[in-house]
KEVO-876389 format. One line per 8 residues: number of its first residue (from 1); for each residue z, y, x of C-alpha. Coordinates in steps of 0.05 Angstrom, whole numbers, plus 5000, padded with zeros to 4 digits. Last residue first. Layout:
NUM = Z,Y,X ~ ...
//
This chain:
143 = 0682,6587,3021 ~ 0738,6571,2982 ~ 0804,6562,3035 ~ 0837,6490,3020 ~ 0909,6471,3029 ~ 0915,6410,3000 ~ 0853,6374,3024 ~ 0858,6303,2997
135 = 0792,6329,2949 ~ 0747,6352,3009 ~ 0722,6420,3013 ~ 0665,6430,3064 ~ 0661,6482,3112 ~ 0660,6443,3167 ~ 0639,6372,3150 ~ 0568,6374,3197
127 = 0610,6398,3256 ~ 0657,6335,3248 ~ 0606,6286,3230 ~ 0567,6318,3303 ~ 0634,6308,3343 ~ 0654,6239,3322 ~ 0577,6216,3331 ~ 0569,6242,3408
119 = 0647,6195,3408 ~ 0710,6222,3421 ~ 0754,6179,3462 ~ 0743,6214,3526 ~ 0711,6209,3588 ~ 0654,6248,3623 ~ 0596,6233,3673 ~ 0578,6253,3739
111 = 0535,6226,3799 ~ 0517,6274,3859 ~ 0464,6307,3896 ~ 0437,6316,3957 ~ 0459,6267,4015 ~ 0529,6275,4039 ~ 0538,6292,4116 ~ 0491,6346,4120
103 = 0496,6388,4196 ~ 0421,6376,4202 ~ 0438,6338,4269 ~ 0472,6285,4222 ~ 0485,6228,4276 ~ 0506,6271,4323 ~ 0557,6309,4285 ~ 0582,6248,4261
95 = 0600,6221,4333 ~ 0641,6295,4342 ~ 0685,6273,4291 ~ 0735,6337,4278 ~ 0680,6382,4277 ~ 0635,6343,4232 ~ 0688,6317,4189 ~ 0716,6392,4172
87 = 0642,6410,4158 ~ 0623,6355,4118 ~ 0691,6353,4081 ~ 0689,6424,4061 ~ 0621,6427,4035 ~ 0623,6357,4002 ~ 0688,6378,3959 ~ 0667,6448,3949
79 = 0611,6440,3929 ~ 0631,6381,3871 ~ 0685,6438,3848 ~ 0641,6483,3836 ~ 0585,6430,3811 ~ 0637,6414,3764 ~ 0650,6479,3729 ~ 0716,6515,3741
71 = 0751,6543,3691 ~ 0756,6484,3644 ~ 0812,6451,3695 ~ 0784,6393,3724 ~ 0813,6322,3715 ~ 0791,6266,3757 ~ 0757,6193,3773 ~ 0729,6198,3833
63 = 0682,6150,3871 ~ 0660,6153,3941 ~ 0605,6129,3976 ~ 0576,6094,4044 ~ 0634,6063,4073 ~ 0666,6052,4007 ~ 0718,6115,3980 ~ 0755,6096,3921
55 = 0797,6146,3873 ~ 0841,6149,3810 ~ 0871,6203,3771 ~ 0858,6259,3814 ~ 0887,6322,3788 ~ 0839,6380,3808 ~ 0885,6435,3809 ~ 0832,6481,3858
47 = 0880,6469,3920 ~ 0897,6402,3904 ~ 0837,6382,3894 ~ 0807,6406,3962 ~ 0877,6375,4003 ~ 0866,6299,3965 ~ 0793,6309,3992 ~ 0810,6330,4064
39 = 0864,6267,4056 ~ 0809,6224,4029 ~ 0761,6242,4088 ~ 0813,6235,4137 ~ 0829,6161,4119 ~ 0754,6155,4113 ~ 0737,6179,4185 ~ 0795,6147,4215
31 = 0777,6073,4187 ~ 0721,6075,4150 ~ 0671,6125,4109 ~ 0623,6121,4163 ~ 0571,6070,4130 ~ 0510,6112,4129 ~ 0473,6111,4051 ~ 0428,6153,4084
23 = 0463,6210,4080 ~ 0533,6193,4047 ~ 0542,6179,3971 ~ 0571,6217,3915 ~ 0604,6193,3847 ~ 0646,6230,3797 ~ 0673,6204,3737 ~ 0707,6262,3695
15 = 0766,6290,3654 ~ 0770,6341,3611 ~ 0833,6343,3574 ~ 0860,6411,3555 ~ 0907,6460,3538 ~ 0891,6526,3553 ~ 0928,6601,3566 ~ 0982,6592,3623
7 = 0938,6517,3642 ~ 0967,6452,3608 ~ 0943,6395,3612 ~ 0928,6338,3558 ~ 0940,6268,3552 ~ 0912,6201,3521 ~ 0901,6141,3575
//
């Protein structure tokens, strides 16, 4: 799955695995509490053009798969998505509110990793040839 987006002044292709769980692992994330939850979190991304390639809540996690624009750092956009969820939850299922008197819904923390087809060893070959002239090069600048 090889594409880019386009922002007015980037192209880019950052896209990441994102994993957080509920306090104490509680199964809520069913019936009208996860429908709701997925459209709160459908809303969030939306809003911050967070394209959400694939997603999966389970009753006691949920798993993103998304693309973030490179001006916003993850944890932003993490923050924003438990924030806004716990709160919005909270007051719209009073039962939760009870259940999480410290107003938390998620526990602390979250899971992330990137994807791409560039590998650690891609990247440090390719700093390690700059500046280097190579014979196929045709259109070479002498150092």
């Amino acid at each position: 799955m090889q594409y880019s987006r386009i922002t007015s002044h980037t192209k880019f292709d950052n896209k990441y695995h994102l994993i957080w769980i509920t306090k104490y692992r509680k199964k809520i994330l069913k019936d009208a509490v996860g429908q709701r939850a997925r459209d709160i979190i459908r809303q969030i991304c939306e809003k911050f053009g967070v394209e959400i390639i694939r997603g999966h809540l389970s009753p006691d996690h949920v798993h993103l798969f998304v693309s973030i624009p490179p001006h916003y750092a993850v944890s932003k956009i993490i923050q924003n998505l438990k924030g806004r969820t716990s709160r919005i939850l909270q007051q719209e299922f009073p039962d939760l509110r009870r259940q999480y008197w410290g107003r938390h819904l998620w526990g602390i923390g979250f899971f992330c990793i990137t994807s791409g087809n560039v590998t650690d060893e891609m990247i440090i070959q390719y700093i390690e040839d700059q500046g280097k002239l190579r014979d196929d090069d045709l259109f070479q600048i002498t150092p």
